[in-house]
C-alpha positions as CSV (number, residue, x, y, z in Angstrom):
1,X,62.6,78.6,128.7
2,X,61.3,77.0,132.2
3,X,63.2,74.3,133.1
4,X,61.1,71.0,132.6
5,X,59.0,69.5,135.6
6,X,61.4,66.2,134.8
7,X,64.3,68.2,135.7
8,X,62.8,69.6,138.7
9,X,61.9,66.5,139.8
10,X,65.7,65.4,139.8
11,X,66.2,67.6,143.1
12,X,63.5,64.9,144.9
13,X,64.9,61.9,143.2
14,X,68.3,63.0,145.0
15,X,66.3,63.9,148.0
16,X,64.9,60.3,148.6
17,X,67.9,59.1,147.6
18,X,69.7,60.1,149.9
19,X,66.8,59.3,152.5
20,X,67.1,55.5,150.8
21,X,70.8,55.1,151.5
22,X,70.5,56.6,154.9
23,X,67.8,53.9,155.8
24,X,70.4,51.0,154.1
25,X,73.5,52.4,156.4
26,X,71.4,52.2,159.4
27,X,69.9,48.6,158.4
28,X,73.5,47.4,157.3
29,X,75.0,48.8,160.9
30,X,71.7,47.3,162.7
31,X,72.1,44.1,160.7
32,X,75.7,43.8,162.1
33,X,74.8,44.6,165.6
34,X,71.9,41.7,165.7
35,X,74.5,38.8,164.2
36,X,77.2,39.9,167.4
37,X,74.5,39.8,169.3
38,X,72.9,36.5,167.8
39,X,77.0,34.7,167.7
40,X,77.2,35.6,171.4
41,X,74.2,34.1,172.4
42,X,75.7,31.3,170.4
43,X,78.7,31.4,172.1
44,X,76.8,31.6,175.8
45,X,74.8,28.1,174.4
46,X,77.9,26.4,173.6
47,X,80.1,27.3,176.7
48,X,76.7,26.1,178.9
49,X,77.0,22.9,176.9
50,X,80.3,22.3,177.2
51,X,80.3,23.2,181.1
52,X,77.2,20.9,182.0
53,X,78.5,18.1,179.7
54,X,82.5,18.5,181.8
55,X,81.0,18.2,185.0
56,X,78.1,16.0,183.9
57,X,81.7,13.6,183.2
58,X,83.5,14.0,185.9
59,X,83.4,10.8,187.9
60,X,84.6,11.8,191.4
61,X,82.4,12.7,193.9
62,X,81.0,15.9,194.3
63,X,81.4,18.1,197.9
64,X,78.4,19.5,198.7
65,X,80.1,22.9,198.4
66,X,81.1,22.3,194.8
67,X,77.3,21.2,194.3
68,X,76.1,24.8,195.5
69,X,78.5,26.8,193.7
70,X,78.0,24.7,190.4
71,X,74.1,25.2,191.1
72,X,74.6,28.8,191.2
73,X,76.7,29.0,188.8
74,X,74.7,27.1,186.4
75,X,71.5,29.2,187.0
76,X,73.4,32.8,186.1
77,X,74.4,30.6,183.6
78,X,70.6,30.2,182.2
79,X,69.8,33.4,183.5
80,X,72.4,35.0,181.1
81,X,71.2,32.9,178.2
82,X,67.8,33.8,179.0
83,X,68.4,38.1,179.1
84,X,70.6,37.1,175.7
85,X,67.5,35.5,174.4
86,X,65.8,38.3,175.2
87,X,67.5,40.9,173.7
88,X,68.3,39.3,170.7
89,X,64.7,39.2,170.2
90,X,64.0,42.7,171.2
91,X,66.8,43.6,168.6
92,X,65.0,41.2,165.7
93,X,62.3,43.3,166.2
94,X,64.2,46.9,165.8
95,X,65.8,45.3,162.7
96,X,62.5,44.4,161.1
97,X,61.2,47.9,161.7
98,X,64.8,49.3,159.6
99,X,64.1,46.6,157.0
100,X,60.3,48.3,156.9
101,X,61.7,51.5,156.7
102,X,64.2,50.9,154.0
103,X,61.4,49.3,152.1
104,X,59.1,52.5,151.9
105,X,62.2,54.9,151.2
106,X,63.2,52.7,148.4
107,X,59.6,52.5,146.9
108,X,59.6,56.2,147.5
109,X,62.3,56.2,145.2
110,X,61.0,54.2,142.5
111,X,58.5,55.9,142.6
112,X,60.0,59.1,141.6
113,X,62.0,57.6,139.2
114,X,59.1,56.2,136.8
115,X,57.3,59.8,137.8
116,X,60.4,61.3,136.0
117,X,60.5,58.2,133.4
118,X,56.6,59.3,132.3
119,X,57.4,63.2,133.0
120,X,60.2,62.4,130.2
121,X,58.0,60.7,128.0
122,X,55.4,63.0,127.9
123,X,57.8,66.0,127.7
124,X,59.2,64.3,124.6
125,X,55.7,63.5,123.1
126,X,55.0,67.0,123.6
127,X,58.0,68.6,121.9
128,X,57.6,65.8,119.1
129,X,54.1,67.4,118.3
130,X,55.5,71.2,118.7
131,X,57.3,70.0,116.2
132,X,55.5,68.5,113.6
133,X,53.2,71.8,114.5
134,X,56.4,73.4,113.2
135,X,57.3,71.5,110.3
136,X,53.6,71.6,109.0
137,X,53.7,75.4,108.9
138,X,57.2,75.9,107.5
139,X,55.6,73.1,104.7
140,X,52.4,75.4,104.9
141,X,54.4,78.3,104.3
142,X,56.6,77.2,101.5
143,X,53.1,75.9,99.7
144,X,51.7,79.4,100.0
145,X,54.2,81.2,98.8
146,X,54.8,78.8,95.6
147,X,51.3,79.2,94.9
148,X,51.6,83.0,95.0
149,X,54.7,83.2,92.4
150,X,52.8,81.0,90.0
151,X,49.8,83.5,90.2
């Protein structure tokens, strides 16, 4: 006998499984990748705090070359926070698109499953009435033949 079109279906399930849990390893790895990025921007935002709030304390006066090189080093300072910014957002995006794309793969997926859930059913409805079919011939059968010995 054919194997069933539920069965057959199995070697897709497995197939878009596997496409499912390929997409989740990729979000899970991305997902890690944005909150490193994310704590080091929060690291950046905390060291610029506690930098302009020190020398924003310090009570002696400043040289003028200590004023330059503080300027400077204060604006790669907010330069760095800035490209941090930037990327984090740029990787925010990337990690939506993986979300997106785990989405479809897993409604893929449940999608074969209730295909295989109704393929099931139906298989099942079908041998129940091949059945009965059976039964009520075999009963059928059994009738004729008592009716011909009483004859």
């Amino acid at each position: 006998m054919a194997e069933s079109r539920s069965k057959r279906m199995q070697v897709v399930l497995t197939l878009t499984e596997r496409s499912e849990q390929e997409a989740a390893d990729k979000l899970g790895k991305f997902t890690a990748q944005v909150e490193a990025e994310s704590e080091q921007l929060r690291q950046l935002n905390e060291y610029a705090d506690q930098y302009l709030h020190a020398y924003g304390a310090r009570k002696v006066a400043v040289r003028p070359q200590e004023l330059i090189a503080y300027s400077g080093f204060i604006q790669r300072l907010a330069e760095a926070r800035k490209e941090q910014q930037a990327r984090l957002e740029r990787m925010q995006l990337q990690l939506e698109r993986y979300r997106q794309a785990w989405r479809i793969a897993h409604q893929k997926t449940e999608s074969i499953k209730e295909l295989i859930l109704r393929l099931q059913h139906d298989e099942n409805l079908l041998q129940d009435k091949k059945l009965q079919k059976e039964l009520d011939e075999l009963v059928g059968q059994a009738y004729s033949r008592r009716e011909d010995k009483h004859e």
